[in-house]
C-alpha positions as CSV (number, residue, x, y, z in Angstrom):
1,X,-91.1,-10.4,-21.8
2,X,-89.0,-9.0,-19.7
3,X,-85.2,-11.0,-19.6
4,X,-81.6,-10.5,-18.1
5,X,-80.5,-8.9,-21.7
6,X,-79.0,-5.9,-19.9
7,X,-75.5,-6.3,-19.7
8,X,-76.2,-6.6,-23.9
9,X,-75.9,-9.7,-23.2
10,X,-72.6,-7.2,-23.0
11,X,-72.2,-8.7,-20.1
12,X,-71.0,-12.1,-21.9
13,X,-67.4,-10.1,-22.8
14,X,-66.3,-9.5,-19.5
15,X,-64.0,-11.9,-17.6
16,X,-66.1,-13.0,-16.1
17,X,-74.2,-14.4,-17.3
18,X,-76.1,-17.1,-16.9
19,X,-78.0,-19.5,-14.3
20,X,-75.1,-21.4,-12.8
21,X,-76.9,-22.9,-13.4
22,X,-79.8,-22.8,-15.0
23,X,-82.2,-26.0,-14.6
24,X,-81.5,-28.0,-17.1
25,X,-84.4,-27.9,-19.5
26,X,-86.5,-31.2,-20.4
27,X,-85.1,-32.9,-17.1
28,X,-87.4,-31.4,-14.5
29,X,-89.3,-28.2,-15.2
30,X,-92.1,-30.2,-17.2
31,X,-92.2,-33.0,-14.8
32,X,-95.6,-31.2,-13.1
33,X,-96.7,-30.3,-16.0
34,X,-100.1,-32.0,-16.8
35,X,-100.3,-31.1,-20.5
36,X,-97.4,-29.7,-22.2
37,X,-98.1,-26.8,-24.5
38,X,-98.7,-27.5,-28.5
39,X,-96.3,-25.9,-31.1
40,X,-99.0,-23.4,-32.3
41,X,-99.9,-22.6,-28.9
42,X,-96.2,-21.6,-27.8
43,X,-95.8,-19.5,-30.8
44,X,-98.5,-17.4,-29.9
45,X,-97.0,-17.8,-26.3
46,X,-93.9,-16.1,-27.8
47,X,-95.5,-13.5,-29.9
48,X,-98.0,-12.1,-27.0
49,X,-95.2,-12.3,-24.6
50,X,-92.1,-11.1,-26.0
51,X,-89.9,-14.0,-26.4
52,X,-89.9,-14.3,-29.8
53,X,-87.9,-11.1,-29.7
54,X,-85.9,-12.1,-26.9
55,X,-84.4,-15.4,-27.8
56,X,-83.7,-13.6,-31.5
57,X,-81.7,-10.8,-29.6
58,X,-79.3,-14.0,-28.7
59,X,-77.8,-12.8,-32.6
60,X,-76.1,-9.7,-31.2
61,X,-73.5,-12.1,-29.2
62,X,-72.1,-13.6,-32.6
63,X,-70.4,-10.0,-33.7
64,X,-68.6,-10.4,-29.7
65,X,-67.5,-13.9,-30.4
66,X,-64.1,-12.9,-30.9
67,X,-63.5,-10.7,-27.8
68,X,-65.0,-13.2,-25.4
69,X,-62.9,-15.2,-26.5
70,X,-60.0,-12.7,-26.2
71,X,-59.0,-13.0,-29.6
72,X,-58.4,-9.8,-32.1
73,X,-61.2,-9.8,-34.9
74,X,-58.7,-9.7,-37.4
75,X,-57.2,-12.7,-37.1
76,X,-60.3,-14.1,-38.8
77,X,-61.5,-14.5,-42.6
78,X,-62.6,-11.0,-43.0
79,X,-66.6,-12.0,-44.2
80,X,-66.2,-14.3,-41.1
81,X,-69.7,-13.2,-39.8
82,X,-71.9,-14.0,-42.9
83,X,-70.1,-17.2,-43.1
84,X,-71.2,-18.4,-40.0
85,X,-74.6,-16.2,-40.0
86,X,-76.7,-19.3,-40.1
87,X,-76.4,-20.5,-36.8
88,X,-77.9,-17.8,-35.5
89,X,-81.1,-17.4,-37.6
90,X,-84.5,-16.3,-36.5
91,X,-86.1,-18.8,-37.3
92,X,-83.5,-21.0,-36.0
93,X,-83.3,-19.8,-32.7
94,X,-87.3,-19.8,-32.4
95,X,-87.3,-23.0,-33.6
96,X,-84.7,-24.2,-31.2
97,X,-86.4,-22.2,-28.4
98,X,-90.2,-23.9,-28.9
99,X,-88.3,-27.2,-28.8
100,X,-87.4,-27.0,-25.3
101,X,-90.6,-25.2,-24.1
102,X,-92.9,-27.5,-25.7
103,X,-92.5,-30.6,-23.0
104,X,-91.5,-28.0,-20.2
105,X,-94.4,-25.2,-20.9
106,X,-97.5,-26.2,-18.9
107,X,-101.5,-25.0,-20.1
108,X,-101.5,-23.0,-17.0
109,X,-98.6,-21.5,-17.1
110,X,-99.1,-20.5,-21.1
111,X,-102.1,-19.3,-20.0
112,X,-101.2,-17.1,-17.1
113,X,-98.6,-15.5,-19.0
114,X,-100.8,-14.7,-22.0
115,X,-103.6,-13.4,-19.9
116,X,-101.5,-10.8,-18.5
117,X,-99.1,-10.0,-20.9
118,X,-102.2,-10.0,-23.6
119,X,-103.5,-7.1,-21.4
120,X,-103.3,-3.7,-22.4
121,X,-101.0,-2.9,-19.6
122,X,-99.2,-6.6,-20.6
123,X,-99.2,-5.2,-24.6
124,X,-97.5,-1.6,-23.3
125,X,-94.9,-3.5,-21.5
126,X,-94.2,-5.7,-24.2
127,X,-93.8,-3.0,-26.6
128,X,-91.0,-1.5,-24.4
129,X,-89.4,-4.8,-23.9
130,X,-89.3,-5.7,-27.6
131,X,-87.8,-1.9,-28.4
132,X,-85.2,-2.9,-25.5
133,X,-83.9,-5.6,-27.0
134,X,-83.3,-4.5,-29.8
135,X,-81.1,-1.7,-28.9
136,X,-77.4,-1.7,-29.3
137,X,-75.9,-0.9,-25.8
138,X,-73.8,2.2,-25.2
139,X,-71.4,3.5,-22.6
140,X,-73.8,6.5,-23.5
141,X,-77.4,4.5,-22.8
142,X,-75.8,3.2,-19.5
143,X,-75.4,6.6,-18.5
144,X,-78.6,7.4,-19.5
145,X,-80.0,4.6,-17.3
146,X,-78.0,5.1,-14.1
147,X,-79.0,9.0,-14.3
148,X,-82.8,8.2,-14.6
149,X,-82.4,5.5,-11.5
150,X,-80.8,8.0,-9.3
151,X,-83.5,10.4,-10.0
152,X,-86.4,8.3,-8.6
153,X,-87.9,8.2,-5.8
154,X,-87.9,5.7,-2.7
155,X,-91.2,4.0,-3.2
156,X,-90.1,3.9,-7.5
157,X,-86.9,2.2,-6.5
158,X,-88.5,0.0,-4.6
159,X,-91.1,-1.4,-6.7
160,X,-88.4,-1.4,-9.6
161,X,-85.9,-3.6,-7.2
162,X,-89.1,-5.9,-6.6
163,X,-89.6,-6.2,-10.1
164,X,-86.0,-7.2,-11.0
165,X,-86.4,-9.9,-8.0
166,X,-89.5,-11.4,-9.5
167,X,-88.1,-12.2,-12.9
168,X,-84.8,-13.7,-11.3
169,X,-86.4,-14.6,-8.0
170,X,-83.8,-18.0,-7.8
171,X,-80.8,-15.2,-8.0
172,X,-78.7,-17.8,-10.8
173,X,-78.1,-14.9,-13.7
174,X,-74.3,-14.7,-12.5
175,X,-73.8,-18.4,-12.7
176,X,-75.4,-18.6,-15.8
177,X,-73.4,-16.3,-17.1
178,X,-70.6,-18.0,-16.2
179,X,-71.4,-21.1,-17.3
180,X,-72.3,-20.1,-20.8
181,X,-68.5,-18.5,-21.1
182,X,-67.2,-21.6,-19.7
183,X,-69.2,-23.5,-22.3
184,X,-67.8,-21.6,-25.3
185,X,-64.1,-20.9,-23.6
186,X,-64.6,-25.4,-23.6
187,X,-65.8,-26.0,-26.8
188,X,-62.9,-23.1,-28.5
189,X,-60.4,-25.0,-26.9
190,X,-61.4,-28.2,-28.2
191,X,-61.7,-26.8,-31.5
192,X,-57.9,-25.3,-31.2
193,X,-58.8,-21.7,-31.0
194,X,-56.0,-21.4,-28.1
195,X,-52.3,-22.4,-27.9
196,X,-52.8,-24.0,-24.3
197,X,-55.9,-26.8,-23.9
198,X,-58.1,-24.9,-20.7
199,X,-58.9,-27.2,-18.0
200,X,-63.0,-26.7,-17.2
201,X,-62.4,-27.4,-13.4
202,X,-59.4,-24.8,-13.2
203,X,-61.7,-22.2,-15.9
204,X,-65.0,-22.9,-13.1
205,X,-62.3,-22.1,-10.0
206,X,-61.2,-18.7,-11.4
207,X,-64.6,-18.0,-12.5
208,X,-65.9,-18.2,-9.0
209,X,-63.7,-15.7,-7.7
210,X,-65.4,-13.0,-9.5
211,X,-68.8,-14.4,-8.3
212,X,-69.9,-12.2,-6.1
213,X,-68.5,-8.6,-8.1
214,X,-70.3,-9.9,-11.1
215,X,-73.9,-10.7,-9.3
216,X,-73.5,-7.6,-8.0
217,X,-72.4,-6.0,-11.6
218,X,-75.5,-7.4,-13.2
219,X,-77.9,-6.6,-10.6
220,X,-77.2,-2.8,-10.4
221,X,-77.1,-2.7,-14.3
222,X,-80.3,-4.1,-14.8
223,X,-82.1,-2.1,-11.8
224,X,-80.8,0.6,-13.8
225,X,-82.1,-0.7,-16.8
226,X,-85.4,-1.3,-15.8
227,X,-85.4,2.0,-15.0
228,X,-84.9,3.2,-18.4
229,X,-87.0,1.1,-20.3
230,X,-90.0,1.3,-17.5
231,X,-89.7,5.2,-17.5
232,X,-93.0,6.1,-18.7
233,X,-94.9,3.8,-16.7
234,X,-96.6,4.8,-13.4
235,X,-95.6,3.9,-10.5
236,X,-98.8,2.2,-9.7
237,X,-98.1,0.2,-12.9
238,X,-94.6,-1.1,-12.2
239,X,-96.0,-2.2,-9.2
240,X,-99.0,-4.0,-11.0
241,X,-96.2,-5.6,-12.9
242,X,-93.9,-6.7,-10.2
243,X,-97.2,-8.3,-8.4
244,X,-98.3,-10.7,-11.5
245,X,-94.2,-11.8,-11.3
246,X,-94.7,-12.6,-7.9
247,X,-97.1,-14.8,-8.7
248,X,-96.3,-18.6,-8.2
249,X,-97.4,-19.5,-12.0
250,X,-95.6,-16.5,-13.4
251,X,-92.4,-17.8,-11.2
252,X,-92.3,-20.8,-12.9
253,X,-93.2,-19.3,-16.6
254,X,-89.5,-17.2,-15.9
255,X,-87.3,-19.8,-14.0
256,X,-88.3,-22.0,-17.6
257,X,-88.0,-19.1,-20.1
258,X,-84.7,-18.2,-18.1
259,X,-83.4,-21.7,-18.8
260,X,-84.1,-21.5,-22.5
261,X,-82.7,-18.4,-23.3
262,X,-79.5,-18.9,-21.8
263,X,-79.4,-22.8,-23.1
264,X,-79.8,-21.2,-26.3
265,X,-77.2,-18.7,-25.7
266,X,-74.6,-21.3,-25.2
267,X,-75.6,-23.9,-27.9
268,X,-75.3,-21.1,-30.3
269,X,-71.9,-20.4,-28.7
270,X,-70.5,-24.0,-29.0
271,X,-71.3,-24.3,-32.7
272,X,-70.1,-21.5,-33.2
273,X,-66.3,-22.4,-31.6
274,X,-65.9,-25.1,-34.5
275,X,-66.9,-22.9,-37.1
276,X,-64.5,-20.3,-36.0
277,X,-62.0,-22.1,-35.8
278,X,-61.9,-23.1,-39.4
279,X,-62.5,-19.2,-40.5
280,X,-59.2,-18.7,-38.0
281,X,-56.9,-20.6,-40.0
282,X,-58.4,-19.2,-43.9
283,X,-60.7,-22.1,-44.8
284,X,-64.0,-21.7,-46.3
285,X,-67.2,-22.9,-44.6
């Protein structure tokens, strides 16, 4: 399941991801749903898709914690990561993840997903994603990525920009992304991580001046991306891909699982202020 990692979820220490905002999840997205999904049926939703591997990649934003919040590392407990560990395991953030699919995931869009991410084509692109996500980034695998995308052709670009457009067809990642930092930047400062309280609606105004530079950021690193990670695929098969995205069903199945990942992503992040704060001034948690 391909998701708006790119940018390691990297992207989460600049200045500044995320749907800005996303839908909020429970309060809309399930409301056409005829039958919401059962819990057994989502996991194997996960598994055949990808997500399961997704939503756990959410771990590799703990170890940045410090810098998005522009704090030096060592001004923490030095074991501060396996002290706050738990908040960010597996089976956790699975667990968290089926909660908010399970009234929002319809039968037919469960079963639209799996039929073609269950295909052999669907299992090859799967495999790919999973590897992806699990990959540290690298000023060295950005390279890497923007080299391959300027070496393909016209009609490759093309069906690689499509691609990117069906799995973020509503165009929120940049809002997300900034609403997730404003989330954590909120709950650290309510938790006394800075000297100065932040005010959210002055935080939201500066944020917005860097809109625009950061849609653009994310989108070129992604295309780029994709064109790593979709390198050994035909062109007739990225095109197969970006044509099941297009699909109305398939819309729907990403505009939900991009709400979860990112609500995830940022109710990791506001535990996680509290729990820092404590490790910031010695204490054991």
């Amino acid at each position: 399941m391909r998701q708006l990692r790119q940018a390691g979820l990297a992207a989460l220490t600049a200045p500044m991801l995320v749907f800005g905002v996303a839908p909020a999840v429970g309060s809309g997205l399930g409301a056409g749903a005829a039958v919401a999904a059962e819990r057994a049926e989502i996991r194997e939703f996960l598994q055949v898709t990808g997500f399961d591997v997704a939503i756990t990649s959410v771990q590799s934003q703990m170890k940045d914690a410090p810098v998005m919040l522009g704090l030096p590392e060592d001004e923490f407990a030095q074991n501060w990561q396996a002290q706050v560990a738990d908040l960010y395991e597996e089976a956790k953030l699975q667990d968290l993840a089926m909660t908010m699919l399970e009234p929002n995931l319809s039968d037919k869009m469960r079963e639209e997903a799996v039929a073609f991410y269950g295909s052999d084509l669907g299992q090859r692109l799967v495999a790919v994603e999973n590897a992806s996500h699990v990959e540290e980034s690298s000023p060295e695998r950005e390279a890497e990525a923007e080299a391959i995308l300027s070496d393909v052709s016209k009609t490759r670009r093309a069906e690689l920009e499509r691609l990117a457009f069906g799995i973020d067809a509503q165009g929120v990642s940049a809002r997300a992304v900034q609403d997730i930092q404003v989330r954590f930047l909120m709950a650290a400062s309510k938790a006394g991580l800075f000297e100065v309280e932040l005010d959210e609606g002055m935080l939201r105004a500066q944020m917005a001046t860097g809109y625009e530079a950061l849609r653009e950021e994310l989108r070129a690193a992604n295309l780029a991306h994709a064109a790593r990670v979709y390198q050994e695929f035909s062109d007739e098969e990225i095109a197969r891909y970006a044509d099941a995205l297009a699909e109305p069903e398939m819309q729907r199945v990403y505009e939900l699982l991009n709400a979860v990942q990112y609500e995830v992503m940022a109710n990791r992040l506001e535990r996680l202020a509290p729990r820092l704060a404590k490790l910031r001034q010695g204490q054991e948690i």
